[in-house]
Structures are given as structure tokens and as C-alpha cells.
N, C-alpha and C positions, 0 to 999 in steps of 0.2 A: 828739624829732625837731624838734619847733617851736624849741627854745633852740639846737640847731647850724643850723639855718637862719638865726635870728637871727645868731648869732656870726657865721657865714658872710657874710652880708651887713654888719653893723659893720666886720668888719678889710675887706671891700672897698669901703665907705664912706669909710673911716677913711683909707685910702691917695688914693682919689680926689679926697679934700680938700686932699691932700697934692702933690695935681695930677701925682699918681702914676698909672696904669694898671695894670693887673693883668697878669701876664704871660698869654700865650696858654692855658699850661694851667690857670691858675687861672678866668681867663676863663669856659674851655670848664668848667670844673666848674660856674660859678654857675649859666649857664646853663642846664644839661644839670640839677641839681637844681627851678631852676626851672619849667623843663615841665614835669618828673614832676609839684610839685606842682599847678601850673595843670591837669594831664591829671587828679589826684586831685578835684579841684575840680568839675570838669564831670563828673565819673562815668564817663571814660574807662578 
């Protein structure tokens, strides 16, 4: 799980540098996985 969170964040790294934006639903994906993990974290 930890190495497609990785990828997931590099290819929207990757484009950002690229002074690219992510579209809205790729957006709403990073996002939306990174709660879960932050909710993972605190024991929610």
C-alpha cells in the first residue's frame, strides 16, 4: 500500500513540476487517499 501511495504522489509531483495541475478527479483521488491515511495515523 505504502509504494502506490508513493507512486501516487511522484506522478503528481512529477506533473506539478511540470507546472501542470492535476485534473479535478485525479485531485479528488490524492486527496481522498490521503485522509484515510492521516485518519489511519491518529487511530480513527
Amino acid at each position: 500500500m505504502i509504494e502506490d501511495v508513493i507512486k501516487l504522489l511522484d506522478d503528481t509531483s512529477a506533473g506539478l513540476r511540470r507546472g501542470r495541475y492535476p485534473d479535478d478527479g485525479h485531485a479528488h483521488k490524492v486527496a481522498e487517499v490521503l485522509r484515510h491515511i492521516a485518519d489511519d495515523l491518529e487511530g480513527r
